[in-house]
N, C-alpha and C positions, 0 to 999 in steps of 0.2 A: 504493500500500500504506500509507503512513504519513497519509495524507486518512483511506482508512477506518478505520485507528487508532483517529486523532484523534476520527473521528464518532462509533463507538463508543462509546468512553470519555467524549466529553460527553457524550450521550446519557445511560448508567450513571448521571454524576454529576449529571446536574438531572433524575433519576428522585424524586429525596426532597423533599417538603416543604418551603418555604423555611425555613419556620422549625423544621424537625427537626433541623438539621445546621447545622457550621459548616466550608469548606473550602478552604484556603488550599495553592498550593506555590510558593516563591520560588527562586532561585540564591543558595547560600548566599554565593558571594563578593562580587555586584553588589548582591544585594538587590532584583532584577528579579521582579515577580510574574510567574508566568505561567498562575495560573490563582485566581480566588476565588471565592467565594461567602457572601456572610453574614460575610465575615472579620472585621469590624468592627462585628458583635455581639456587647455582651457572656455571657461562659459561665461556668458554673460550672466549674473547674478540676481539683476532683478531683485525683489522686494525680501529673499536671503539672505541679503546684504541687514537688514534688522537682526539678524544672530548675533553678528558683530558689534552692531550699536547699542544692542543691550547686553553685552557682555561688557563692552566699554564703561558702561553706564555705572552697572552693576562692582564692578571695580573699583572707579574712585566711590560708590557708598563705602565698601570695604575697606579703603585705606582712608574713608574719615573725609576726604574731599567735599562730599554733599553728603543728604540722607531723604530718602524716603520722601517725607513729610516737606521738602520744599518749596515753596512754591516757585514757578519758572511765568515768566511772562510772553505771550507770544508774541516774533514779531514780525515785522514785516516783510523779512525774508518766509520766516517759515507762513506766515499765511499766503505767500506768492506761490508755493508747491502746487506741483500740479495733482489731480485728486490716482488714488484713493487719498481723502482726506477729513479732515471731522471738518475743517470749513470754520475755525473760530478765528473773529476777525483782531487785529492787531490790538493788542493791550489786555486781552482775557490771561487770567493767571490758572493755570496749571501747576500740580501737584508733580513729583518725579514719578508716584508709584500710579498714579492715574495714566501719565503720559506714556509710562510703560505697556499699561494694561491697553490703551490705546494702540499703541505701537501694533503690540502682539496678536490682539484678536483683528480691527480691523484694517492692520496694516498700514497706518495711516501716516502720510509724507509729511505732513505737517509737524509731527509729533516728534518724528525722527530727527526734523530742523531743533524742534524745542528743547529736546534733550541735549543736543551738540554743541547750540550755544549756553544750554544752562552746565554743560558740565567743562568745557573748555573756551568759550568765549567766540567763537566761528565757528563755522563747517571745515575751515580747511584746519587748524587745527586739532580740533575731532579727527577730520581723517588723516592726520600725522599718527593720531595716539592706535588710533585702528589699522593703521599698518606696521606701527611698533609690536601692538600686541599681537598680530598675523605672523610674525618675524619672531615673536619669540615663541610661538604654538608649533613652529615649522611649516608654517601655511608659505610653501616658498613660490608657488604660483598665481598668488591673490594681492589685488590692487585695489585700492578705497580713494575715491575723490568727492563721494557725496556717504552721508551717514541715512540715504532710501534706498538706491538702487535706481533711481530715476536714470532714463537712457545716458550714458558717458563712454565713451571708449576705452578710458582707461580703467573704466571698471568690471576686473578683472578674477573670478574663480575658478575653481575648478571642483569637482565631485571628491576629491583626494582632499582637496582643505575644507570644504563643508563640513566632511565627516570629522577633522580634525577638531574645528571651534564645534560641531556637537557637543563633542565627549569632550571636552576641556568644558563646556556651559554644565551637564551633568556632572563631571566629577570635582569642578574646583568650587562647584555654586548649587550645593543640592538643597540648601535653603531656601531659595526661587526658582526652585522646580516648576511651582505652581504657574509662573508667569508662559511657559511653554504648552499647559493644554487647558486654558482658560475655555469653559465651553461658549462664552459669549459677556457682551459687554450690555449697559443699558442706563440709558441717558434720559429721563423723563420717558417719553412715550417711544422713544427711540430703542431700538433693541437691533444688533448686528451679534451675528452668530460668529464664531470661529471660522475661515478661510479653508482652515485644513479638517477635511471632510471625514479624515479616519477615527477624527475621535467619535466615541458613537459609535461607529460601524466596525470598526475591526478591533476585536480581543486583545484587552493590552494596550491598546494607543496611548500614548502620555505623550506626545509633543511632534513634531515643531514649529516651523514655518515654513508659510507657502509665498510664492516669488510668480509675477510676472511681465514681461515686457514683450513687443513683438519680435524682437530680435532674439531673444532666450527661450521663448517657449516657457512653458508651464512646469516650474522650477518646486517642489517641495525639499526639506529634509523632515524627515519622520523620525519617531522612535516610538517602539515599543518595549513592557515589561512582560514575562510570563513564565510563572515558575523561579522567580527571582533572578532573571536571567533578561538582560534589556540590550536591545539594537537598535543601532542606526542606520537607516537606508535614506539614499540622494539620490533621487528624481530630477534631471536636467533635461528640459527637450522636449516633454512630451507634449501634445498636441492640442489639449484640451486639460481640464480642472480634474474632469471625471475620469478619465485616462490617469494623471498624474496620480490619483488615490490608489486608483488600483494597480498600476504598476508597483507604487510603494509597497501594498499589502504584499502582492504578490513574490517581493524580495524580503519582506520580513518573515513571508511564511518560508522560502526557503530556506532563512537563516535559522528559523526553531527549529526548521526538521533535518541538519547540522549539528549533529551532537558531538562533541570533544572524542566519544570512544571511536566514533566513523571516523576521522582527520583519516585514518591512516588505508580508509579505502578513495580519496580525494586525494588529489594533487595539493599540495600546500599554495597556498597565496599570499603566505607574512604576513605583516600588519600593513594599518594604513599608510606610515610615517615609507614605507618602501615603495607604494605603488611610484611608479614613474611616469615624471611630468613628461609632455609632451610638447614640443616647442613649436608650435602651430599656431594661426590667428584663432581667434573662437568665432565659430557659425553663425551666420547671422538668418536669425530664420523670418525674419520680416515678413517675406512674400508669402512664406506656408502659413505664419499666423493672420495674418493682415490684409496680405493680396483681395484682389479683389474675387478667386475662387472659394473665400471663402463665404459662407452662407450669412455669418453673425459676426459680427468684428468680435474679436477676442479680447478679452478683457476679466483683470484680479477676479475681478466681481462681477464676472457674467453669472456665477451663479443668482446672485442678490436679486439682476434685471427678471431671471426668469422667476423666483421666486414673488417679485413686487409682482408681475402680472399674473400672478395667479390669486394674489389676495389672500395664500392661505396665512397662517401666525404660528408663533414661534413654541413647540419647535418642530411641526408637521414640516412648515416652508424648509427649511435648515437645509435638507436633502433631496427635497423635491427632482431638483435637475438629473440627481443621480438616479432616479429610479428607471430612466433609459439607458440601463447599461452599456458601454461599448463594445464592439464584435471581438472580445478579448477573452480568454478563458480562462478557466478558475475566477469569473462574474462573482459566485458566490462567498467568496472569503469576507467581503463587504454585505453587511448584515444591512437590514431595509427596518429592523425592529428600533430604532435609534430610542438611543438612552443617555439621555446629555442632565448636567445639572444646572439648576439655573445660572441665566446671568448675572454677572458681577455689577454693583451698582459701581458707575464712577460720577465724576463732577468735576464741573471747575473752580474756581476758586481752593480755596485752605480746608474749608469744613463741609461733611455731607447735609444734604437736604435735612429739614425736619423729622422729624418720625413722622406724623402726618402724611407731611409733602411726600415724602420717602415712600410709606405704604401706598397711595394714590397712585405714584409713580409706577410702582411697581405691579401692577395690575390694572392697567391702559382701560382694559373690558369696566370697570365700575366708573359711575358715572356719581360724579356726588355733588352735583348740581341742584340746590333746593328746588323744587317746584312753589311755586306762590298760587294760590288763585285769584281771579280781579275778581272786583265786587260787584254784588251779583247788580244786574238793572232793574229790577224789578221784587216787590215783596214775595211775591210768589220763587224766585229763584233764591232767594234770602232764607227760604224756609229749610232748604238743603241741609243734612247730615254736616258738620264742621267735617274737615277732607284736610284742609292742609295743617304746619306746624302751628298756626293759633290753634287747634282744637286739642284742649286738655281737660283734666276733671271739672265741670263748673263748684262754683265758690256757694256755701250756702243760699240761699234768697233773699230778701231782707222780709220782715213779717208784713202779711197780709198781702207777699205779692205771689205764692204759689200759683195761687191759677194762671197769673201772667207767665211766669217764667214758663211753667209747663207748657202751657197752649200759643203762647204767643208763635205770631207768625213771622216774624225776620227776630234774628238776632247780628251782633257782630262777628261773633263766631264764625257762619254760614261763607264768610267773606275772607277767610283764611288770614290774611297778615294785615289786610284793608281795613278801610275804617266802616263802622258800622252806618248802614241808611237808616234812615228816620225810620222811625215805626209807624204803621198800620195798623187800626183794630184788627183784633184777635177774631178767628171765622166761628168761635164760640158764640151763641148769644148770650148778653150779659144784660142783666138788670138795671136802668138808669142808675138806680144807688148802687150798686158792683161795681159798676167801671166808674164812678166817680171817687171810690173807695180806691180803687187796686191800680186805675191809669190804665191808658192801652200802652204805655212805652215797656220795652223792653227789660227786662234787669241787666246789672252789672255783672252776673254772672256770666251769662250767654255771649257777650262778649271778648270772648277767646284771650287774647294778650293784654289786651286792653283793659281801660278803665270807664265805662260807660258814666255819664254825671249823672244823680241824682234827680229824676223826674217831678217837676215841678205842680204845685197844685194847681189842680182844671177845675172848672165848673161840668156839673152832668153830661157827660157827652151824653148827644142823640143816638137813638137805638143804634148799633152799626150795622154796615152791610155782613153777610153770611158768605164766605168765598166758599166755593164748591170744590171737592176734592178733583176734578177735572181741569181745574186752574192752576194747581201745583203739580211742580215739576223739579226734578232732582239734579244737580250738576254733577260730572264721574271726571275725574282724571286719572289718563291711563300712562 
């Protein structure tokens, strides 16, 4: 069973083009390849290139440089990025560990500027410190001029150093683990899921990032845990978002069914730090992403587009696009049951939203908009059950007005938060000395929120008219 696996999924994987794809999976803890292809051609990098910038990030917290909790201000460089971006306009104050979380789930170029200048004072300095740290990981074919990945020529990886800043992010920083498989972020009514599709869908997924541009193709690196045993696989090239998922899976399952006792029926591969660079331009796949034969312009977040036209919610939508699996096999490794945990609240500013605010926020579906009633036109609409938040216990009566308060026909109440109408006799008949005793006005009680005044002495009112129950009528708010 695990031979025909195995044949499968090689098969799948040298189905592509050498030079379409780039694809690597190692053991994150030994650094044992156990499977490559092309890994040591250079790639364009695309939105990958965030591994780096939060490793940078994540570094000077460690060495005391910043922390967490600081706040960065956006500026008008990083709101000049082009999108995927959150779009906050110059002078909004961000948090590190927000901008992070940004960063990570929805990839966002803007965030990647925030952190650059909030941790080294430019971009190009940023990317001094990111090819310092690339330089001392042994990333010796990887080149940084922006901290997103946005189109540059000199921005330069390869499937050999991906893998490398993986397992250096896993083993020197397992404290912020969490920031590599955040299932989704959420911003008031705003909610964006995770980019990288395997969380959810494939056994074991805990990270990483996903990358795109037209010239790179659909770039992830992944990792999984399972059995206490975690890999890393790098995805360069592939075609498509959904494709890229399952390519990954498909190298992660061959790396689990790779066990240390089998090495010796396998050709050995060494570790990463051996595969050999290749001294080649990297592929420029423009035309296959972009051209115009393709159907949909390509794009991070084409999944988001088909998702928003479906109108489903979160987290049905999340995977939607993937449920037309690609003409790829071993389809099923990527499970369709998706099981994700909520989204992360973030914000901007220093401190989170209200508990209030915060709950509302986070449950878009409740609607907590008072309803009011207006007041009614007429006595006969007056006479209505109290419906909105004026209606509460009435207050005792004051003596000798039961029969009014009981029968009378409008109160204030009936008018919800409104003020109460005048009163009309009561469709009781009452005795000249009754109603000159009791009044036709309303009590104070019936009055809902309010304070009704004090009904003034009358002289005998004349017999009143009788309204007939065919004249009243009830108001409903639905």
């Amino acid at each position: 069973m695990m031979w025909a696996v195995l044949a499968s999924t090689a098969t799948a994987l040298a189905a592509a083009p050498a030079a379409a794809e780039a694809l690597l999976v190692i053991e994150a803890d030994s650094g044992r390849v156990l499977y490559a292809h092309n890994a040591g051609h250079p790639w364009y990098p695309a939105s990958v290139t965030k591994l780096m910038t939060a490793y940078v990030t994540l570094r000077a917290v460690e060495e005391g440089r910043i922390t967490l909790d600081k706040p960065l201000t956006v500026s008008a460089t990083a709101a000049a990025q082009a999108p995927v971006k959150m779009g906050f306009p110059p002078g909004t104050v961000v948090t590190v560990d927000n901008a992070l979380k940004m960063l990570m789930v929805k990839s966002a170029n803007d965030m990647a500027v925030v952190l650059a200048e909030g941790v080294s004072g430019s971009v190009e300095s940023f990317a001094d410190e990111m090819n310092s740290h690339a330089r001392r990981l042994g990333m010796i074919q990887s080149s940084f001029v922006n901290p997103n990945g946005l189109p540059a020529e000199d921005q330069i990886v390869s499937a050999r150093d991906m893998a490398i800043l993986g397992r250096a992010l896993i083993r020197e920083m397992p404290e912020y683990d969490y920031y590599w498989h955040l299932p989704g972020i959420r911003m008031g009514k705003l909610v964006q899921r995770n980019y990288n599709t395997l969380l959810g869908r494939y056994p074991g997924a805990d990270g990483m990032k996903t990358g795109f541009i037209c010239a790179s193709g659909f770039n992830l690196v992944a990792s999984a845990t399972r059995d206490g045993r975690r890999l890393i696989a790098v995805v360069l090239g592939a075609p498509s978002a959904a494709v890229r998922a399952l390519k990954a899976a498909q190298l992660l399952e061959r790396g689990f069914n790779t066990r240390a006792g089998l090495s010796w029926l396998m050709p050995t591969l060494g570790t990463v730090e051996t595969v050999q660079p290749v001294n080649v331009d990297p592929p420029n796949l423009r035309d296959e992403m972009c051209g115009k034969n393709r159907k949909r312009p390509a794009a991070e977040n084409e999944d988001d587009t088909i998702a928003a036209d479906t109108g489903a919610d979160w987290p049905q939508s999340v995977f939607l696009p993937n449920l037309q699996q690609p003409k790829v096999s071993n389809a099923a490794l990527l499970l369709q049951d998706v099981k994700l945990g909520e989204p992360v609240l973030v914000y901007t500013g220093t401190k989170p939203p209200a508990p209030k605010a915060q709950a509302a926020a986070a449950d878009p579906t409740k609607k907590t908009a008072t309803i009011k009633l207006p007041a009614p036109k007429d006595a006969a609409a007056g006479a209505a059950k109290p419906t909105g938040e004026g209606a509460g216990k009435p207050k005792p009566a004051a003596p000798k007005a039961k029969d009014a308060a009981k029968d009378g026909a409008s109160s204030a109440a009936a008018a919800g938060d409104g003020a109460a109408p005048k009163p009309k006799p009561k469709p009781k008949k009452l005795a000249p000395t009754e109603g000159a005793k009791d009044g036709a006005a309303p009590s104070a009680a019936a009055a809902g929120e309010g304070t009704a005044p004090k009904p003034k002495p009358k002289k005998p009112a004349p017999k009143p008219t009788v309204i007939t129950p065919a004249a009243q009528h009830t108001s409903h708010v639905q």
